[in-house]
N, C-alpha and C positions, 0 to 999 in steps of 0.2 A: 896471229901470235897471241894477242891479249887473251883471245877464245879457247885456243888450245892451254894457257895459262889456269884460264877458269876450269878449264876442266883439272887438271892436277891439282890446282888447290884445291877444288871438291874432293878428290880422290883423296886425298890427305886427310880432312876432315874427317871423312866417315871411316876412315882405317882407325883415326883417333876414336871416333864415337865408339867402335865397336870394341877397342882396348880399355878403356873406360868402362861399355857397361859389364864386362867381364868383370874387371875389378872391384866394381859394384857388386857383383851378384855373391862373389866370393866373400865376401864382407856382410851378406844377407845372410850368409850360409854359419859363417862364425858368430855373428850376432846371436842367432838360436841357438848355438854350440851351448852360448856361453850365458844362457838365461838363469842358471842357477846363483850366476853370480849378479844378476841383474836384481834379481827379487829376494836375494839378500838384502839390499839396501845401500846407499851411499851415506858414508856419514859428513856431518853437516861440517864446514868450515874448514875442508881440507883442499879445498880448489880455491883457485886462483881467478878464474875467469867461467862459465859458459863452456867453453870448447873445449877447456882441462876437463870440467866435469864429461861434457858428451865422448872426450875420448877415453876414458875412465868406465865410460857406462857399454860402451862398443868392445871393449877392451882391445882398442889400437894404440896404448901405451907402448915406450917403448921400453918398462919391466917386462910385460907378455909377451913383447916381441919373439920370442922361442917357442914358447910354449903355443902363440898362434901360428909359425910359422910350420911344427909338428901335426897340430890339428887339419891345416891345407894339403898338406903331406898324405897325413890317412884321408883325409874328403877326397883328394886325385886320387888315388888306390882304388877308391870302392867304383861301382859299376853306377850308371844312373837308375839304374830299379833299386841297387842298395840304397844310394843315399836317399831316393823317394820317400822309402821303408822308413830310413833312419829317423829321417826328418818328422814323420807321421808319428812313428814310437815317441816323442819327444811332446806330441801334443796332448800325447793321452793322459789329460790331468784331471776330469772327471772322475769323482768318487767310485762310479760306477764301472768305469772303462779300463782295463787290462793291458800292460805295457805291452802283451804279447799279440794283442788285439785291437790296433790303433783304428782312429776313424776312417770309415770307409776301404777296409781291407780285407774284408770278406766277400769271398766272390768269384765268377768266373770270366767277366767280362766286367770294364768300365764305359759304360755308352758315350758318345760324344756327339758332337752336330754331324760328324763324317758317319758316324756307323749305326747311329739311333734308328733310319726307319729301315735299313737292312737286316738289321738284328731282329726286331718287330715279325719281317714281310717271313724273316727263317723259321722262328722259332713259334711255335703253336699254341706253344704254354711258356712261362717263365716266372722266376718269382723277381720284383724290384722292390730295390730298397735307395730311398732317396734320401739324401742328406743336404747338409749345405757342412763346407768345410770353415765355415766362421763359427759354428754354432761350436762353442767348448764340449756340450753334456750331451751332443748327439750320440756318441761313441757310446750310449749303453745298450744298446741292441745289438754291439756286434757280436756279443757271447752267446745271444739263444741265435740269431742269424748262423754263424759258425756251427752250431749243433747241428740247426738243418739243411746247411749246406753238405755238410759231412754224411748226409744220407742220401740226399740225393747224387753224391759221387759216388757211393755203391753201390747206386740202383737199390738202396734198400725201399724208396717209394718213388715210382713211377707213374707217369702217365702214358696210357696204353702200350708200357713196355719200353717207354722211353725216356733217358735221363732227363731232369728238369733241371735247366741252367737259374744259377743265379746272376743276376745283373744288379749294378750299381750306377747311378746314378747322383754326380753334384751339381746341385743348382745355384750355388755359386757362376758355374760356369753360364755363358751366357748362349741362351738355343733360344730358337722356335718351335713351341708348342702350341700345339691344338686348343679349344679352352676345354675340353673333354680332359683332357693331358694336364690344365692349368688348374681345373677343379679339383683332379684326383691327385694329385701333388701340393694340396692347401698350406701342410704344415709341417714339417721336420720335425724329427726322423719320423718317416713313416712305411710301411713296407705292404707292399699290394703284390697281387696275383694278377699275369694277363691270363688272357685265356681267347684266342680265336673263335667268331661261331658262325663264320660266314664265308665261305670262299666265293669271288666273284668272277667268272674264269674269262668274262670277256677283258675287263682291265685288270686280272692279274693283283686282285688286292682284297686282304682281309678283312673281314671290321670285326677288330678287337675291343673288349671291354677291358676297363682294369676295374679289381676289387678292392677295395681297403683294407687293410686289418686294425680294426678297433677294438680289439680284447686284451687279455692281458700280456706282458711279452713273456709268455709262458710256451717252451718249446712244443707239448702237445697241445696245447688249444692249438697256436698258431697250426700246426698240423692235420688238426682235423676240421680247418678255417680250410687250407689247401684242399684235404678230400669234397668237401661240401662244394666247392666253386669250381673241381674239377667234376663230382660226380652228384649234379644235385639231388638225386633222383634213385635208392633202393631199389633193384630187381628181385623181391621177394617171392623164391619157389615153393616152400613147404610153409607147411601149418606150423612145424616147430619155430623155422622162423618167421614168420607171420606171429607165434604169440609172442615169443622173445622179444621181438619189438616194440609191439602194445604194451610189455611191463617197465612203464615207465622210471617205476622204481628201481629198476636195475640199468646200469650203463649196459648198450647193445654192443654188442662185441662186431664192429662190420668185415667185411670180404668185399670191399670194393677192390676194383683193380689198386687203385695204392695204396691199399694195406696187403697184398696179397703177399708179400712175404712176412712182414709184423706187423701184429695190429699194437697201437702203442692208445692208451685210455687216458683220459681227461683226469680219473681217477676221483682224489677228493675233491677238486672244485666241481664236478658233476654232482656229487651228494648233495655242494654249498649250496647250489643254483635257485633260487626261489622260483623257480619255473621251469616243468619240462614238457613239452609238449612233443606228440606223435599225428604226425599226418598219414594217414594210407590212402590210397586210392585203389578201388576194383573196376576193372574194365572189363567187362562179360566179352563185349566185342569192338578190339583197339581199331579196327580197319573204317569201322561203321562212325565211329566217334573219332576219327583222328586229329579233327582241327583241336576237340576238347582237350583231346592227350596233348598234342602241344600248346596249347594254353596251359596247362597243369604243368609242362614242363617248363615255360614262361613264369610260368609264379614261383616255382620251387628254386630257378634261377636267379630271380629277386631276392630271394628268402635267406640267402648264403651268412649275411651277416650275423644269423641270432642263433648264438650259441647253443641255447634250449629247446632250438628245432631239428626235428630230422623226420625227413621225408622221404616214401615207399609208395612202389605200384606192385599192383599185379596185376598180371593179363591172365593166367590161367584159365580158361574156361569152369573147371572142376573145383577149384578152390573157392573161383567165384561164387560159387552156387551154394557149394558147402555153408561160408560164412554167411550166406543169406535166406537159411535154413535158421544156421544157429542165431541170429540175430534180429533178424526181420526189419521193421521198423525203425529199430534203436541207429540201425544202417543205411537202412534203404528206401525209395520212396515203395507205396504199395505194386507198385506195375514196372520197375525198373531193375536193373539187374548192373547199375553203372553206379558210380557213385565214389564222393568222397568224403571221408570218416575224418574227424579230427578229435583225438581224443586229451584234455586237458590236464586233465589228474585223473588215474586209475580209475576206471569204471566210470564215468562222464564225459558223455560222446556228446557229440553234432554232427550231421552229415549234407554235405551240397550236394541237391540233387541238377544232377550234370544238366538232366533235359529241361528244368523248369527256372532254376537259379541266374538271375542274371547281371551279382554283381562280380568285379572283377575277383579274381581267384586270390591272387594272392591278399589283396584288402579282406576277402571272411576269413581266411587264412589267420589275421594280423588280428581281425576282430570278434573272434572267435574264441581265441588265445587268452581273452583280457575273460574276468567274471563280468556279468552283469550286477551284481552286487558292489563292485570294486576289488578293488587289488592291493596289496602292500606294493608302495612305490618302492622298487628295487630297481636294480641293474638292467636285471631281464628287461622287467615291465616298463623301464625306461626306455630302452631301445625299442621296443613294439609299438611303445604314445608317438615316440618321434616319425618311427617309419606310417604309421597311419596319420600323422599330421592333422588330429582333430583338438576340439577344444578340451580341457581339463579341468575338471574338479578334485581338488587335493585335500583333506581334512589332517593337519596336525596333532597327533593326540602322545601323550605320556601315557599308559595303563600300569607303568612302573613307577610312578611319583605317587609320594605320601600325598600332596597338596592334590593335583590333579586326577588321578589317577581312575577314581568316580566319573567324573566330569568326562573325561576322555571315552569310558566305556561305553557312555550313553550317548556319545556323539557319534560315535563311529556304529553304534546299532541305528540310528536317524540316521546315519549313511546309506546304511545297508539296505532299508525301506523306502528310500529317497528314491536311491540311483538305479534301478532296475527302469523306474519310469521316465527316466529320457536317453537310456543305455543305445536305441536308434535312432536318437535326432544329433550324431556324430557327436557324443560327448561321451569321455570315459573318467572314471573315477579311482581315486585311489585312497590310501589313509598311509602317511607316514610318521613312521614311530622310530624308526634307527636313528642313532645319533648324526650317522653320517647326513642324511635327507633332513632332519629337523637344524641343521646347521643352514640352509638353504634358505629357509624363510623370511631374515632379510630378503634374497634379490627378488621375491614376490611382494615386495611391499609390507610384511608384516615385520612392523616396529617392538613389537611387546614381546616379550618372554612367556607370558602364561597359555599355555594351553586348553582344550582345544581353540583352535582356529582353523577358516577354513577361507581358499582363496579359487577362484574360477580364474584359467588360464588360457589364453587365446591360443591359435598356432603361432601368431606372429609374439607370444611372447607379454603381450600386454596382461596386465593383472588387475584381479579386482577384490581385495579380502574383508575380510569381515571377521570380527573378534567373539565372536558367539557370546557374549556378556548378557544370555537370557536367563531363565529361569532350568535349568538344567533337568530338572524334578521333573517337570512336566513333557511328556514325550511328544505329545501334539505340538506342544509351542517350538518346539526344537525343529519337528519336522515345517512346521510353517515358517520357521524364520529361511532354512536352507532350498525351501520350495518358490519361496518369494526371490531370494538373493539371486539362483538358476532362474527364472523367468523373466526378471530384470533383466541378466546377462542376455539373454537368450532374443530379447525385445528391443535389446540396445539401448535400456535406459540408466546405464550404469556410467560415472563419469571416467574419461580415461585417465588413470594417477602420473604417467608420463606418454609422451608421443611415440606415435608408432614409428615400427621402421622404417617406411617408405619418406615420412617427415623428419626423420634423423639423418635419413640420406640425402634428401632435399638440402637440409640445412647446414652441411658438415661442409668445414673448411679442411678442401684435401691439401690446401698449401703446406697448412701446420705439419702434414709428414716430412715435405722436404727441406722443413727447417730442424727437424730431428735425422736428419742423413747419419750421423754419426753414433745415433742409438740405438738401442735394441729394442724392437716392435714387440709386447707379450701380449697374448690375447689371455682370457678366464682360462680356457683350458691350459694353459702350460705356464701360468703366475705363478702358483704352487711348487712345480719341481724348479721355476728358476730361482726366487727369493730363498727357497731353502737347500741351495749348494753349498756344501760345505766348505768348501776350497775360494770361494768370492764372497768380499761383501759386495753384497747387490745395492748399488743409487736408484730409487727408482722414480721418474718423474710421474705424477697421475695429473691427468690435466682432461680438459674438453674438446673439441675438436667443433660443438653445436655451437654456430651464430648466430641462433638462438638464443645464447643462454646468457647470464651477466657476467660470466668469469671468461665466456671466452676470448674477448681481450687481455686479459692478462696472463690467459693461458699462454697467448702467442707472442708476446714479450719473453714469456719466460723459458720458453720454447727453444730461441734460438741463445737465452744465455746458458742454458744446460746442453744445451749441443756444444757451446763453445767449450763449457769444462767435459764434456767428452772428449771432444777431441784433442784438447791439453793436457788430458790424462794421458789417453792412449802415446801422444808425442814425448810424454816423460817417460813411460814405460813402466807405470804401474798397470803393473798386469791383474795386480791382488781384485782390485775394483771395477766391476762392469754396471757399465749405465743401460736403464730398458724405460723405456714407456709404455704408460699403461693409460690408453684413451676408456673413459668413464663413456661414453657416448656412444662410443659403438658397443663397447664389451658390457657396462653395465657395473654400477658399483657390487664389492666382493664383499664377502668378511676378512679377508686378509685383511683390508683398507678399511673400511665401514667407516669412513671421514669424510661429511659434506663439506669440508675447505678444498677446494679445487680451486687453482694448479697449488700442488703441494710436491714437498721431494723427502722421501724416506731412506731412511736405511736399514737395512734386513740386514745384519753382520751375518756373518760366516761362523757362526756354532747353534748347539741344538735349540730347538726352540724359539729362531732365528723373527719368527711371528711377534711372540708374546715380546720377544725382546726391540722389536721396534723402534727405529728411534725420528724422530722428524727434524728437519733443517728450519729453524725458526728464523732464520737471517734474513730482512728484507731484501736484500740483494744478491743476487749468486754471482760471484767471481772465484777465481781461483785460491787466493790465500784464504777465501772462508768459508771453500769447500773444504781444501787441506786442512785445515785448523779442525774442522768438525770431523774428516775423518779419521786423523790424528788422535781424535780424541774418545768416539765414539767404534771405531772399526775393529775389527776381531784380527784383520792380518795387516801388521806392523808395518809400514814402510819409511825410506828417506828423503826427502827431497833438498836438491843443492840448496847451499846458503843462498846464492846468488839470482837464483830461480826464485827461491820464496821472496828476498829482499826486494827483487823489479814487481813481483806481483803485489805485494803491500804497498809499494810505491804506484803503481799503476790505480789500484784502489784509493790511494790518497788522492791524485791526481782528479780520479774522478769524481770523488766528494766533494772535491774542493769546487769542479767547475757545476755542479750541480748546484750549489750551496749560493753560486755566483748569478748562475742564471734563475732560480727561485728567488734572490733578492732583488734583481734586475724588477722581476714578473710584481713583484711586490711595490717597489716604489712607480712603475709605470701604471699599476691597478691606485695608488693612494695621489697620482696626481691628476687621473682621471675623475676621481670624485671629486678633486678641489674644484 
């Protein structure tokens, strides 16, 4: 009896739990209904208690009693893909992001842990686009995504004939992935291309790569990112197109299979481009040379990333020969009839002779591309230093400044004299003059404003500069100061100005992340678009993470009191305000920041110019009533917090002054009794 008792009061319970979390959830549902009224604000002194206010903030008064009651009414009406939609439409508060276009709603499949590696094993090709659904500003990609989804639903571009699905992916949700899968999903929003290039027919499995797209979120780049990674490789028939191609100065109009019904042009960011480069390859005889042709096609499938590239073969026997008539030399070795041309700027070739050449294809490819003289550090020339992963020599120069503008000239011609002679002991050179690139030289260690300067750059990022404070006039002395600083570098008698990576890794407290659970993680690359959203003021803690360093004990003290006011915010439901961390240690001081007080807490309000206007939390303690009180006073978007709320937090702060103040004096009379 008792036993069969137990069991019906169990049965009671969970009939309970499950009526319960129903009415929970329906109350999560009117909660967001009803966020317009939340982030209007509550005004001060109008409650009673705590629970008056939270039912105030919920709107489960019972003035709205109707008016929630209607809202439950149309939420049971709609269907659950409506209220999905609904729900989604309501997030999209991103300056960038379209009510009509909410996060993560473009698409043709959403992948899950159920259907991710069947989706994969089907489809040959596909484009993914990965989010996390906490991220507010991911939703600005869903307008050029929707562009290209909408052509790939027409088959206006296909692969080999076949429509190319789009998938979505949240990583919020919680899967197992590969670290292949873990690497190419680093960072939100990001959007990759797979592409199959192996069938294995005993176990039935592909090995797919996924691609990145790291350019701009411009519907045709990304476009012609797709043809590249699906077609790396031009089949050039004729001479006409054969020269068409070589004319760098003009965008090549292609007919690959995914253009074969419109070809759609890069246009003017093709003209912008500070680099275009053309590869051809002639293969007198592909049968003879086949491992070569696919090494070539190996490299040309590395090469996908750089926009400035585009890469052709030919096999023709008769063309071959032609061009090796017309060219001779400038193409081909004396005794060969194979070979590959890369042509940099109009009329300046190099060629890899297939039979004698024995570094890898796509690295002459990379390094080929760069001058031996130096390059203007650009975009381009950026992606090609990364992909070749060698060391760097950077020269700073103004040739547009009244003060500098001499000086710069002559340095950057001692560049140019310099760098040819170590152009193949893996070092490449550049001279930066844009405003965007001379904004950089803080995180190279160069402290001064005056120009030129010039700084040697490792792969791993260490830096070594030098102020060129020599005699400018003299062109020998210039060259001998930048010959000694490279030989130094190059001998390893240069001291290191901060530890390398491998010793940052060593030394870095991974604790301090899980004492920031409730913050938001920003690396360099995306400080920028998050501090300057218009719609948040950004809190942003910058602290250390190296136990190494002297601050970082106070980093991690302060650590978890800024987590605590995260999470006190997010529980009041100011929405206006998001907290992020920005670890100096791995990511490296910025110019946003360029403040060696570390741990520090900033605020970037919410309008233009959100940098300049900066403001810093100077309070030696972070709690709640003076955070409020600071952002009260200092924030771009307005909000209220209950009387009642603020009054326990001021009293909470007194509380704890007061026993501070108790135990400091304690610490004080037991230190002056110990001297008596």
């Amino acid at each position: 009896m008792r036993f069969s008792r137990l069991i019906y009061l169990s049965i009671l319970l969970t009939v309970g739990l499950i009526t319960l979390s129903q009415v929970y959830c329906e109350d999560e549902v009117n909660i967001d209904l009803d966020r317009n009224e939340l982030e209007q604000g509550i005004p001060e002194g109008e409650f009673n208690s705590m629970d008056d206010a939270i039912s105030k903030m919920t709107g489960r008064n019972e003035a709205n009693h109707d008016e929630l009651e209607q809202q439950q009414q149309e939420q049971k009406e709609l269907t659950p893909e409506e209220r999905q939609k609904h729900l989604q439409q309501k997030k999209a508060r991103d300056r960038n992001c379209s009510p009509d276009l909410p996060h993560l709603s473009v698409g043709d499949v959403n992948l899950t842990a159920k259907n991710f590696e069947k989706f994969k094993q089907e489809n040959e090709v596909f484009l993914l686009g990965i989010s996390d659904n906490q991220c507010d500003h991911c939703c600005f990609t869903e307008g050029m995504l929707d562009a290209v989804h909408s052509g790939m639903q027409t088959k206006l571009h296909t692969y080999n004939g076949k429509r190319i699905k789009v998938a979505r992916l949240d990583l919020f949700q919680k899967m197992k992935l590969s670290q292949k899968e873990r690497d190419a999903f680093e960072t939100v929003p990001r959007m990759l291309v797979y592409k199959q290039h192996q069938l294995i027919i005993l176990i039935r499995l592909r090995n797919g790569e996924y691609y990145p797209y790291e350019s701009y979120y411009i519907k045709n780049l990304f476009l012609h990112f797709i043809n590249r990674v699906l077609y790396p490789v031009l089949n050039l028939k004729t001479t006409e197109q054969i020269d068409l191609f070589l004319d760098s100065a003009k965008e090549y109009v292609e007919h690959s299979k995914f253009y074969q019904n419109k070809y759609e042009p890069m246009g003017d960011f093709y003209y912008r481009m500070g680099k275009r480069v053309r590869v051809l390859a002639l293969f007198n005889d592909k049968k003879e040379y086949s491992n070569e042709y696919k090494l070539f096609q190996k490299a040309a499938q590395s090469l996908v990333r750089r926009d400035d590239l585009r890469i052709a073969v030919v096999t023709n026997k008769t063309l071959v020969q032609h061009y090796k008539q017309k060219f001779g030399v400038k193409w081909f070795d004396e005794y060969s009839l194979n070979t590959i041309v890369l042509e940099r700027e109009p009329g300046v070739y190099h060629f890899y002779d297939i039979e004698k050449e024995s570094d890898d294809i796509a690295y002459w490819i990379n390094k080929m591309s760069l001058s031996k003289l130096g390059d203007e550090l650009n975009r381009e020339t950026e992606v090609i230093s990364k992909m070749l992963n060698e060391a760097q020599g950077i020269m700073f120069i103004n040739r547009g400044n009244a003060n500098y503008g001499a000086d710069s000239k002559v340095a950057k011609d001692a560049l140019q004299r310099v760098a040819p002679v170590y152009f193949q002991n893996r070092i490449n050179f550049f001279y930066a003059e844009r405003q965007e690139q001379l904004e950089k030289r803080t995180r190279l260690g160069i402290m001064w404003d005056k120009v030129p300067s010039f700084v040697m750059v490792t792969p791993k990022q260490n830096y070594f500069p030098i102020d060129m404070e020599v005699n400018l006039g003299d062109a020998s002395i210039v060259d001998k100061v930048l010959q000694e600083h490279i030989e130094d570098f190059m001998k390893g008698r240069l001291k290191v100005p901060d530890q390398t990576y491998d010793q940052a890794s060593d030394s870095r407290d991974y604790e301090i992340l899980d004492r920031l659970s409730n913050v938001r993680s920003v690396n360099k690359r995306s400080f920028v678009n998050t501090v300057t959203n218009p719609d948040h003021d950004i809190l942003v803690f910058v602290y250390t993470s190296d136990m190494q360093s002297p601050n970082w004990k106070k980093s991690t003290q302060r650590a978890y009191d800024f987590d605590l006011i995260a999470l006190q915010l997010r529980e009041l439901k100011i929405k206006s305000v998001v907290c992020a961390g920005y670890d100096v240690n791995v990511e490296g001081m910025i110019a946003e920041i360029d403040d060696p007080n570390v741990p520090a807490i900033y605020l970037y309000p919410a309008k233009e110019h959100s940098v300049e206007n900066r403001v810093t939390y100077n309070k030696k303690t972070v709690d709640l009533s003076s955070v409020i009180q600071f952002l009260q006073q200092y924030a771009e978007k307005k909000f209220k917090v209950p009387k009642d709320v603020m009054d326990a937090a001021l009293k909470q702060k007194k509380d704890k002054n007061t026993s501070t103040k108790q135990v400091t004096g304690k610490s004080k009379d037991s230190k002056k009794k110990t001297e008596l």
